[in-house]
ZAMARGU-4260 file (C-alpha; in steps of 0.2 Angstrom, whole numbers, plus 5000, padded with zeros to 4 digits):
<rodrens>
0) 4995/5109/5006 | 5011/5106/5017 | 5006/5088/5020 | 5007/5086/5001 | 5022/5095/4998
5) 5034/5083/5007 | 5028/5068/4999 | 5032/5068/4980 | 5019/5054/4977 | 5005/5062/4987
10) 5007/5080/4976 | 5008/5070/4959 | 4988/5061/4967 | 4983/5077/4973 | 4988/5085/4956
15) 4978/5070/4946 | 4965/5072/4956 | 4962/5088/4952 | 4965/5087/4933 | 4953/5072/4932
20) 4938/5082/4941 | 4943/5098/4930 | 4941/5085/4915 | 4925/5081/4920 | 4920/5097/4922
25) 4919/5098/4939 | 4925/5110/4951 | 4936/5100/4964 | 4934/5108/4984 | 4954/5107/4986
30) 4951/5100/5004 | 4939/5089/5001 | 4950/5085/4985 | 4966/5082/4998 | 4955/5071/5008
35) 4952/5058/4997 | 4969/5059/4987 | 4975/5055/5008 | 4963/5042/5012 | 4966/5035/4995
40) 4985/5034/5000 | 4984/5028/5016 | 4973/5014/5008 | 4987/5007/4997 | 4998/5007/5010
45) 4988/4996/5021 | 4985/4985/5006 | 5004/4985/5003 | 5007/4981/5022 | 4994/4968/5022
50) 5004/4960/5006 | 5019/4961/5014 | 5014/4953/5030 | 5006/4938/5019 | 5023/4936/5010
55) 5033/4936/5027 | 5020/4922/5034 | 5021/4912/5019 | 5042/4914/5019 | 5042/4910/5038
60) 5032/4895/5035 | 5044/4879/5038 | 5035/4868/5024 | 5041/4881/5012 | 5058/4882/5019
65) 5069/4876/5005 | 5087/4880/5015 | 5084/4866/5027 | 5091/4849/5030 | 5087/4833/5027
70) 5092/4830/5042 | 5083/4842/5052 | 5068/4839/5061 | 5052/4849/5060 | 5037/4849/5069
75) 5024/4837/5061 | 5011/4843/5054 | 4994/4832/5059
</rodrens>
């Protein structure tokens, strides 16, 4: 549980988890229940990185520069 407790977001899944399996009328392993509510975590951030990374691309493009000159020149695109 001292992975979860740092991280206020992880706890709150962990804790959701947990209510929705009970809902269901499941009993949840709390390991296995801390595994997925992890590899469920880890999943968003690498979806949020990858997001991010595709925002940064599509920023550092010079076609979609809007702050450059008239004047300047860019490479041509063929």
């Amino acid at each position: 549980m001292c992975l979860l407790c740092d991280d206020e977001k992880a706890y709150k899944a962990y804790m959701d988890f947990l209510d929705a399996m009970e809902r269901k009328g499941k009993v949840a392993d709390p390991n296995a229940a801390m595994d997925a509510v992890l590899d469920h975590l880890e999943a968003l951030d690498a979806a949020r990185a990858k997001e991010n990374a595709n925002n940064r691309a599509r920023q550092d493009d010079p076609a979609n520069d809007k702050t450059l000159s008239p004047f300047f020149c860019s490479p041509i695109n063929k």
